[in-house]
FIKEKOL-563871 format. One record per residue: residue in one letter; x, y, z of N, C-alpha, C in turn. Coordinates in steps of 0.02 Angstrom, whole numbers, padded with zeros to 5 digits, always signed. Example, Ala and Ser with C-alpha at 12.3 -4.5 7.8 and 13.67 -1.06 7.14 Angstrom:
residues 2
A+00660-00284+00390+00615-00225+00390+00660-00165+00390;S+00642-00112+00354+00684-00053+00357+00645+00002+00394;
This chain:
residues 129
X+00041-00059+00000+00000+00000+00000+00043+00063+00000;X+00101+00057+00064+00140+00115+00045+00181+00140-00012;X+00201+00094-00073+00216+00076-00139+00175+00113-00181;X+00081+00094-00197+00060+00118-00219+00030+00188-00200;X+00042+00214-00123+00017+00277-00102+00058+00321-00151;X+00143+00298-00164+00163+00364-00179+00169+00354-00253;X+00139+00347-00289+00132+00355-00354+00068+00400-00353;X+00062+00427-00429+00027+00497-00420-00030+00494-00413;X-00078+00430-00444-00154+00422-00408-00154+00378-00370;X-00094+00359-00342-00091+00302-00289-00165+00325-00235;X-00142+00375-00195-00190+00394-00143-00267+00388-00154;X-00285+00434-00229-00358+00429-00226-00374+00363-00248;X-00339+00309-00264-00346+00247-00295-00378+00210-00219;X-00316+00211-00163-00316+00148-00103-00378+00205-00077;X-00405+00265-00080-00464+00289-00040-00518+00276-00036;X-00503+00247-00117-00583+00200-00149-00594+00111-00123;X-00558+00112-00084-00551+00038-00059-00586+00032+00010;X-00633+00008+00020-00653-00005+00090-00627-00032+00133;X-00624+00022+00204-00581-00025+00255-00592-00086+00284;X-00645-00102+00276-00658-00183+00291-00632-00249+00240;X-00608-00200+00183-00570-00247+00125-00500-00248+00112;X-00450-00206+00172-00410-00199+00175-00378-00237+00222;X-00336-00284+00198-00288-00358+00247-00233-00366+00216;X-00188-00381+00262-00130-00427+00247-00119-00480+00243;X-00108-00554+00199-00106-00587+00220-00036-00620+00191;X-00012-00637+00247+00067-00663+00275+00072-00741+00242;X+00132-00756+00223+00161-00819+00183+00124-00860+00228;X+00146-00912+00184+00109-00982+00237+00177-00996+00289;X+00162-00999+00336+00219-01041+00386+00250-01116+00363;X+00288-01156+00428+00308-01231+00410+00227-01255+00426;X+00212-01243+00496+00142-01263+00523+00088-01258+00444;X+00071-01191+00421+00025-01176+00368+00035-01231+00307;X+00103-01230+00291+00103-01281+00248+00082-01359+00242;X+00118-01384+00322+00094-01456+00335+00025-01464+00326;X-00021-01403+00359-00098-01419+00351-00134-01412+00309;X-00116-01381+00255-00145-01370+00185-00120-01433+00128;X-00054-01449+00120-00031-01507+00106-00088-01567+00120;X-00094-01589+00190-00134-01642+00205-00191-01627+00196;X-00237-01565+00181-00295-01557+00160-00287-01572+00079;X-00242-01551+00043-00230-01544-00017-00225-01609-00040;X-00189-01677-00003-00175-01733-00006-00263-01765+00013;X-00269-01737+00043-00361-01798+00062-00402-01767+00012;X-00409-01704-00022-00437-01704-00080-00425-01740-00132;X-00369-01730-00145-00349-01759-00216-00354-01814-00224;X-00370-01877-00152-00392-01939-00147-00434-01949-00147;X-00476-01889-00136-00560-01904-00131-00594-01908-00223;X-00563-01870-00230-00571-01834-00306-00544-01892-00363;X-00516-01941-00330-00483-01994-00389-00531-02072-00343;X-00576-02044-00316-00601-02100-00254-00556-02148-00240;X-00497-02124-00185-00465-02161-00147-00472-02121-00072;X-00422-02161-00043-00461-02160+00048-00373-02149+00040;X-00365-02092+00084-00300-02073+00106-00287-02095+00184;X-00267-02133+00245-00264-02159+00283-00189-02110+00331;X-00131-02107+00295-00089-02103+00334-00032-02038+00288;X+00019-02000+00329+00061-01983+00265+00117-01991+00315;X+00201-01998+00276+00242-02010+00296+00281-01953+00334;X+00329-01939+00388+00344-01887+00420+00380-01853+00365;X+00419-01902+00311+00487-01874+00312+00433-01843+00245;X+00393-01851+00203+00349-01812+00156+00344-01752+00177;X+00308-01746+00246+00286-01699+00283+00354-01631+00289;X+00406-01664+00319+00459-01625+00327+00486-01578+00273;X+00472-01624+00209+00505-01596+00131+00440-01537+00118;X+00374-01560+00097+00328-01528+00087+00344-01470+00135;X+00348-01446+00191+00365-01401+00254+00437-01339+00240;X+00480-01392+00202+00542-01339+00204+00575-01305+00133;X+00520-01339+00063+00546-01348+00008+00525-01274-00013;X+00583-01220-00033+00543-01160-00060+00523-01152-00129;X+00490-01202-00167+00457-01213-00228+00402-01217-00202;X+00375-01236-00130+00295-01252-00115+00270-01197-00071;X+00274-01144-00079+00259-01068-00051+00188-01076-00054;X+00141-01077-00097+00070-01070-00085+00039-01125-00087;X-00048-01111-00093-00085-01165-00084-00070-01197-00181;X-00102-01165-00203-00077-01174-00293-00052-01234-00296;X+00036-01217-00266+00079-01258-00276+00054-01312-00269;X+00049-01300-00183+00035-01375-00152-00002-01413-00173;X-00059-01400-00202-00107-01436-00252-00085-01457-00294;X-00076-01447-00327-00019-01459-00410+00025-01522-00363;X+00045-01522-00326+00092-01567-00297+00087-01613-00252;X+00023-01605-00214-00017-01665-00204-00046-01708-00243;X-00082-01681-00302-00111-01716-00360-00075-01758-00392;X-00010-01729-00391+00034-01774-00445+00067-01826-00380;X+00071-01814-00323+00073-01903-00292+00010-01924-00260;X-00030-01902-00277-00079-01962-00250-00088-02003-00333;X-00076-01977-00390-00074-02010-00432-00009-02081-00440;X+00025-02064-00387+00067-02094-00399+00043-02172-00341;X+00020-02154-00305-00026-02217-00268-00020-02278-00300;X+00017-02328-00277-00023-02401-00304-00093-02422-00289;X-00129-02443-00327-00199-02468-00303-00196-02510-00249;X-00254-02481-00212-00251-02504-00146-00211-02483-00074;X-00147-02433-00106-00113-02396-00044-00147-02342-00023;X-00159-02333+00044-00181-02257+00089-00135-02227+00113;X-00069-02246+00107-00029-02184+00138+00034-02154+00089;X+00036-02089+00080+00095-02052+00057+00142-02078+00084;X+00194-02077+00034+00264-02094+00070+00310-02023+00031;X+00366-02026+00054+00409-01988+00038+00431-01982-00026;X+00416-02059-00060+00464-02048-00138+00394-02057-00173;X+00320-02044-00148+00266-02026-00214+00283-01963-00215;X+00304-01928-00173+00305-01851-00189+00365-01822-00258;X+00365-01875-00292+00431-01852-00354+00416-01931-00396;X+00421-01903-00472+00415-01945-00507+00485-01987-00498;X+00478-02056-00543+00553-02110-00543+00606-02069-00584;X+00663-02061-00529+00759-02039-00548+00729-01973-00565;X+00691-01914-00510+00709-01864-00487+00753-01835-00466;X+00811-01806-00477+00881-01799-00428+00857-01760-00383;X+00807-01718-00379+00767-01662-00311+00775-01721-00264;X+00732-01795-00264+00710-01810-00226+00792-01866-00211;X+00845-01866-00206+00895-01906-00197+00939-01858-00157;X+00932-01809-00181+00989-01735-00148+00937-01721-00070;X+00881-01716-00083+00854-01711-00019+00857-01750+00014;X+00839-01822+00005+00863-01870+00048+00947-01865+00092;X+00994-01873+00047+01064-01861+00075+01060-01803+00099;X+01030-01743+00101+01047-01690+00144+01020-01697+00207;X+00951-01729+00222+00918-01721+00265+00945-01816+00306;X+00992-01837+00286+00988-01904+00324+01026-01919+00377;X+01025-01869+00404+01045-01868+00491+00977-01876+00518;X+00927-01880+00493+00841-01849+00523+00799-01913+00486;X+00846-01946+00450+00769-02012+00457+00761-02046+00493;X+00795-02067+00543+00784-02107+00586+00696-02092+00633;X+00704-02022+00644+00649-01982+00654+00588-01970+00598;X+00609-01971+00538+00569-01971+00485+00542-02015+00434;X+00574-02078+00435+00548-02111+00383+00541-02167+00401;X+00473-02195+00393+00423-02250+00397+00395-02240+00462;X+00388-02174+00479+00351-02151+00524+00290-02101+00511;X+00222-02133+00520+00174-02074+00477+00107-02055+00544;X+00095-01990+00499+00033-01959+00544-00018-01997+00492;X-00073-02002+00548-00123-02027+00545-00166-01972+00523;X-00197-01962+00461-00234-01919+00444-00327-01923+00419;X-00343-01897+00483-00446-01907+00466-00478-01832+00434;X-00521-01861+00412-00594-01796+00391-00602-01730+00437;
């Protein structure tokens, strides 16, 4: 707003805006992300009629810290494309549906982050309605 105040109809422009329509709203957090992700993930299972049951920590962790997944957009776009990746009959995300086969994203993250699987992988939240 202060950007467009000082340009030359900046002012009478933001005057015409009602103050009840005037907000900020702030990036998604690690927290914001995990919970939109797993909403984003039980849609996209609902929507291909599968039953999403569980997702993996160490998914969770990547989805959380990766700065390619900044909005909801993304995260959609990127849930969709692993729940497609589901074998018939699986309910839970794992870490490597989240990247198609001989991704190097998903091999470099692994080795960076593998002081932390012990804590993260084949360990999943339980995710309901």
């Amino acid at each position: 707003m202060e950007r467009m105040a000082s340009h030359p109809k900046g002012p009478d422009l933001l005057s015409r805006i009602p103050h009840a329509n005037v907000y900020s709203i702030e990036p998604m957090g690690i927290g914001d992300r995990v919970v939109v992700s797993v909403a984003q993930l039980q849609a996209a299972a609902h929507e291909i009629g599968r039953v999403l049951t569980e997702v993996e920590k160490m998914a969770l962790y990547y989805v959380s810290i990766d700065p390619h997944l900044g909005n909801a957009r993304q995260l959609r776009e990127f849930a969709v494309r692993a729940v497609e990746r589901l074998a018939p009959g699986e309910e839970r995300i794992k870490y490597d549906h989240l990247f198609s086969p001989g991704n190097p994203e998903n091999k470099a993250f692994w080795v960076q982050w593998q002081a932390n699987h012990q804590a993260l992988v084949n360990r999943f939240v339980r995710v309901t309605k």
